[in-house]
C-alpha positions as CSV (number, residue, x, y, z in Angstrom):
1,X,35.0,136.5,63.5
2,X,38.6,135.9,62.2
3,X,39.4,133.4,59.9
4,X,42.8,131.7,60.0
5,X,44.2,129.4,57.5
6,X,46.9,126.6,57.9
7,X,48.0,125.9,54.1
8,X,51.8,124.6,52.7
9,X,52.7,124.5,49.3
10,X,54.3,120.8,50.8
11,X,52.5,118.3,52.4
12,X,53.7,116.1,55.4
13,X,54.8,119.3,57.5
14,X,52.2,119.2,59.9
15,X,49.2,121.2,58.7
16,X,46.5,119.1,60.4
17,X,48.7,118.4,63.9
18,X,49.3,122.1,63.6
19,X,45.2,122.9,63.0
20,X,44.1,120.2,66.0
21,X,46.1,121.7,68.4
22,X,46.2,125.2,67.5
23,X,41.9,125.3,67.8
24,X,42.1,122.9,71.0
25,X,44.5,125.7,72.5
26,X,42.3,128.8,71.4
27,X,39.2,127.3,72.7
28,X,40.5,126.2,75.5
29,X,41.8,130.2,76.4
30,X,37.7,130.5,76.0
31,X,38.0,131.8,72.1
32,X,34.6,130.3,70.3
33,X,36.7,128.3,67.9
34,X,35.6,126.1,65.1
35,X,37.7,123.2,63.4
36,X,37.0,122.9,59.9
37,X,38.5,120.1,57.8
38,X,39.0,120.5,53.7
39,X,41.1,118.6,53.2
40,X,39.1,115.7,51.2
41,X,41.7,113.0,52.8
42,X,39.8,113.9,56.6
43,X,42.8,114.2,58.6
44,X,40.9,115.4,61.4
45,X,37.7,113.3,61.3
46,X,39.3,109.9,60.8
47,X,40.3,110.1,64.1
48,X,36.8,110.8,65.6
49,X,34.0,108.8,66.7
50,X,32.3,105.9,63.4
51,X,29.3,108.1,63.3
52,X,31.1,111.1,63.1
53,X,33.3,110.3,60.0
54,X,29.9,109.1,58.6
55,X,28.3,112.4,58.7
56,X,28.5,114.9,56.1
57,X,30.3,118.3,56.1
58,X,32.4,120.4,54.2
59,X,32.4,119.1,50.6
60,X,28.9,118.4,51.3
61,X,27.8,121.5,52.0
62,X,30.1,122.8,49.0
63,X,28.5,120.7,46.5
64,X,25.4,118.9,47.9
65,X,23.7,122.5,48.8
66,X,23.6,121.0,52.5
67,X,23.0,123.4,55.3
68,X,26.1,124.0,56.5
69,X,25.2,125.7,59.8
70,X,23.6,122.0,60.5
71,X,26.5,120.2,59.9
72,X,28.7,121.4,62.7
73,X,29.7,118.9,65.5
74,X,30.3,119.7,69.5
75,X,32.7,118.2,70.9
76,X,33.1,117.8,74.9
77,X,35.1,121.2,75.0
78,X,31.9,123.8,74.8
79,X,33.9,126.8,73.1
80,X,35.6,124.0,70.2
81,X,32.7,122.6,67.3
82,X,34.1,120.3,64.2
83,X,33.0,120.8,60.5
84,X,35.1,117.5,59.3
85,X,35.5,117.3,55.4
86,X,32.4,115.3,54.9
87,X,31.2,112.2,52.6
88,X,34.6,111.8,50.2
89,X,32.2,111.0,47.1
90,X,31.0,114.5,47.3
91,X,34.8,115.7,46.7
92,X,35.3,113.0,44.3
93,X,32.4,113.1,42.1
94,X,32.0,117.3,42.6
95,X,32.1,119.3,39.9
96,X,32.3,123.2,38.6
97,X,34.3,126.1,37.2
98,X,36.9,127.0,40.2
99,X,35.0,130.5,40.2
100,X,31.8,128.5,41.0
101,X,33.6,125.9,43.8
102,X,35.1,129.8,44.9
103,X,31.3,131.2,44.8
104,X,30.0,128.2,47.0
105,X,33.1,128.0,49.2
106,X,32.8,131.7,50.0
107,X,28.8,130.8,51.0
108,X,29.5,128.5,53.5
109,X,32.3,130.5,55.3
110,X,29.5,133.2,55.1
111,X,26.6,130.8,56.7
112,X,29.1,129.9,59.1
113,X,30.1,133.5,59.9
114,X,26.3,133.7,61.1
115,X,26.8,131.0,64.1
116,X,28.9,133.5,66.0
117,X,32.2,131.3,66.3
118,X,35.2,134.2,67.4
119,X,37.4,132.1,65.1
120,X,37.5,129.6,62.2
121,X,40.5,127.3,62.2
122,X,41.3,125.8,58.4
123,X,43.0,122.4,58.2
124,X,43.6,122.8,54.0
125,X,45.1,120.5,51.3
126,X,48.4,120.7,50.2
127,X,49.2,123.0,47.8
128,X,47.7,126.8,47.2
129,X,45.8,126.3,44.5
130,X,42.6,124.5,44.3
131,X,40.5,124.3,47.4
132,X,43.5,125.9,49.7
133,X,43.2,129.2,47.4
134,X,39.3,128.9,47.6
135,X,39.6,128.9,51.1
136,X,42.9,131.8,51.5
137,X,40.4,133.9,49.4
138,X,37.9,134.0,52.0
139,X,40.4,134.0,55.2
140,X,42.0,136.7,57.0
141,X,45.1,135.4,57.9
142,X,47.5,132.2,57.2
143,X,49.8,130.6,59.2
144,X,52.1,128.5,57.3
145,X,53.8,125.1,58.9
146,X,56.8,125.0,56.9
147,X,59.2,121.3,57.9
148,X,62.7,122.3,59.2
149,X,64.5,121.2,56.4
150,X,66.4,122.4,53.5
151,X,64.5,121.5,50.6
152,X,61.3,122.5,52.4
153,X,62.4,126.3,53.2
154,X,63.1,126.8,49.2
155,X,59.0,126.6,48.8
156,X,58.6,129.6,51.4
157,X,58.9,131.9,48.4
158,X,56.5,130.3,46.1
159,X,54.0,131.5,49.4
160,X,55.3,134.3,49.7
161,X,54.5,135.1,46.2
162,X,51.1,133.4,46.3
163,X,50.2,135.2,49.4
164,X,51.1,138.4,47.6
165,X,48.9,138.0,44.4
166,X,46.2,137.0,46.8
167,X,46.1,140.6,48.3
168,X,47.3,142.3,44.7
169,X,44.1,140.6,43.6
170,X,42.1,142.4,45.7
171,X,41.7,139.6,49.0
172,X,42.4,140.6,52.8
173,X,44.4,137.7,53.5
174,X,47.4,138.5,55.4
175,X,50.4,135.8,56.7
176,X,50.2,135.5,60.4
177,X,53.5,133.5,60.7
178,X,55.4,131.0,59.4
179,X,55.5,127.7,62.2
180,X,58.6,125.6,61.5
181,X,57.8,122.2,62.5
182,X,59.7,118.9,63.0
183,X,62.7,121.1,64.9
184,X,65.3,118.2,65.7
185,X,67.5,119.2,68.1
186,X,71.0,119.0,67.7
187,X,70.8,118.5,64.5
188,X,73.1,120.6,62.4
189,X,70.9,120.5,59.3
190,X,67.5,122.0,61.0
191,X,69.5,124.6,62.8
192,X,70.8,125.9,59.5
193,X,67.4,126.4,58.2
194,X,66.4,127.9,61.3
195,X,69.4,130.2,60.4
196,X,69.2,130.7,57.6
197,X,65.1,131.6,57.6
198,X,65.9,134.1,60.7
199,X,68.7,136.0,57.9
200,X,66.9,136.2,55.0
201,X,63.3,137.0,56.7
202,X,61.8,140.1,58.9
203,X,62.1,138.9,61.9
204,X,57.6,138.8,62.6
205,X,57.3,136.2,59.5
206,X,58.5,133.5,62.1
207,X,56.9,132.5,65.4
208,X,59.2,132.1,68.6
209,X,58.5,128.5,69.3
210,X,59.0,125.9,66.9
211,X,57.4,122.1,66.7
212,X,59.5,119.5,68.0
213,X,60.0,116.1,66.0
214,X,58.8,114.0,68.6
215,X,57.4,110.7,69.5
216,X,54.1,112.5,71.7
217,X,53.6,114.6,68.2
218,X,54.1,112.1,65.7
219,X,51.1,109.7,68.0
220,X,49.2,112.9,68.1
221,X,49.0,113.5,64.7
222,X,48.0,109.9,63.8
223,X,45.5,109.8,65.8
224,X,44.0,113.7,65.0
225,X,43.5,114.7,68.9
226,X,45.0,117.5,70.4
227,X,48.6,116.8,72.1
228,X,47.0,117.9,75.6
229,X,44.2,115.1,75.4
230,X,46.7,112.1,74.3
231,X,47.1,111.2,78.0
232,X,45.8,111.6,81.2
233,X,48.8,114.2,81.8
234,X,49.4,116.2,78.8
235,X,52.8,115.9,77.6
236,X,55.2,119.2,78.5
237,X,54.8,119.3,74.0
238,X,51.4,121.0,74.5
239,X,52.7,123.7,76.1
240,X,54.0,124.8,72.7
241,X,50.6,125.5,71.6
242,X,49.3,127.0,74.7
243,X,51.8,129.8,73.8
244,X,51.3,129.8,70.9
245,X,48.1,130.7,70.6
246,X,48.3,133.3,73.0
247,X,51.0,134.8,70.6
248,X,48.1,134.7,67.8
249,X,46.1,136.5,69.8
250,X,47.7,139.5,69.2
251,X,48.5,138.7,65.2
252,X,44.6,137.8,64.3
253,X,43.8,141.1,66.1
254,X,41.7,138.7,68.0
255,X,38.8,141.5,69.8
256,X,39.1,140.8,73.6
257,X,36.5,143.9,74.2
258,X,34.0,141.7,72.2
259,X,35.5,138.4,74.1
260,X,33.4,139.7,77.4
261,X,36.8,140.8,79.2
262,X,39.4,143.2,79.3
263,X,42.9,141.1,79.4
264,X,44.8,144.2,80.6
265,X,42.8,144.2,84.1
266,X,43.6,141.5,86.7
267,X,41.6,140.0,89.3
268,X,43.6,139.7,92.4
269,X,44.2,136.5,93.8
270,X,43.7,138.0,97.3
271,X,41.9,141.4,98.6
């Protein structure tokens, strides 16, 4: 099982757009995939059904000793479940050292670990402290939605550096990518930071597509579904995730022997 986080040190850049579409688009290449939501605002379950955003889940399972294993939701897509953050009191009114909310964090990515998902997709809170670090402590690898824009590429190396004392501190997490998000095109300013992030680093940090600012992403993400389900035709947009995924694939070290399949074979469409 691989473990993949999607934390900012900003918030507003499109972590939870980024984590919805990102696990739609693994599952959907057949990856057993599970959406879990920690961040205590629930991004991702206010957009799902009343009873859904009624039951509990993360934070409940962090500080209500709930089973965790029971609290996982299917959704219509077989390979993609939803752990959504849970009853807000029990974020709220929770209490504890961080190294116990760390200790109990770390248990229910280990109970989930036991479910057999291929991959756990973290929607975090702002910031990487807190719950984000309880949660980068137990994940092997981050991808980091950072806003095309100038004053949010200067927080790039305050992850960096988190990122680093993370591993110098003994933790496996490594950074899968950086995802710029809210690419404007034609505008002068978001193509300097696009420069300017391609100069200063290797060129692996940064993923080849970028997320557009756009009106089918912006509707997306206030409604928490994945860009391919907001219509009846998924908008050309989704196809930005499709590829991106299969670009993770490779970075996650994602194990295609244990996937069932070989992906360097090739049925022929024709004998």
């Amino acid at each position: 099982m691989v473990t993949l986080a999607i934390a900012s040190q900003k918030g507003g850049v499109g972590k939870t757009t980024v984590s919805v579409n990102l696990a739609y688009a693994m599952a959907r290449r057949g990856w057993h995939t599970l959406l879990l939501d920690s961040d205590p605002q629930g991004s991702v379950g206010l957009s799902l059904s009343r009873k859904a955003q009624e039951r509990f889940g993360f934070y409940d399972a962090v500080y209500s000793n709930h089973d965790v294993e029971r609290l996982v939701q299917p959704t219509r897509l077989p390979e993609l479940k939803i752990l959504t953050s849970g009853q807000n009191l029990s974020f709220f009114e929770g209490s504890g050292s961080p190294e116990q909310e760390a200790g109990k964090v770390a248990d229910v990515f280990g109970n989930l670990e036991r479910r057999g998902f291929d991959l756990i997709v973290a929607d975090t809170p702002a910031g990487m402290a807190g719950f984000t670090g309880h949660i980068l402590k137990c994940s092997d690898f981050v991808v980091v939605p950072q806003q095309a824009e100038p004053l949010g590429a200067r927080s790039i190396p305050y992850v960096l550096t988190a990122l680093r004392h993370l591993r110098d501190s003994g933790h496996q997490v490594k950074l899968a990518g950086i995802l710029l998000t809210m690419m404007q095109q034609g505008s002068e300013a978001c193509e300097a930071v696009v420069s300017e992030l391609r100069d200063l680093l290797p060129a692996e940090f940064l993923f080849r597509d970028m997320v557009p600012r756009d009106v089918d992403f912006l509707e997306a993400s206030a409604r928490g579904v994945p860009l391919g389900l907001l219509r009846d035709i998924a908008p050309s947009g989704a196809l930005i995730f499709d590829k991106l995924a299969a670009e993770l694939e490779t970075r996650v070290k994602l194990r295609t022997e244990d996937h069932g399949y070989d992906r360097k074979t090739h049925t022929p469409l024709m004998d």
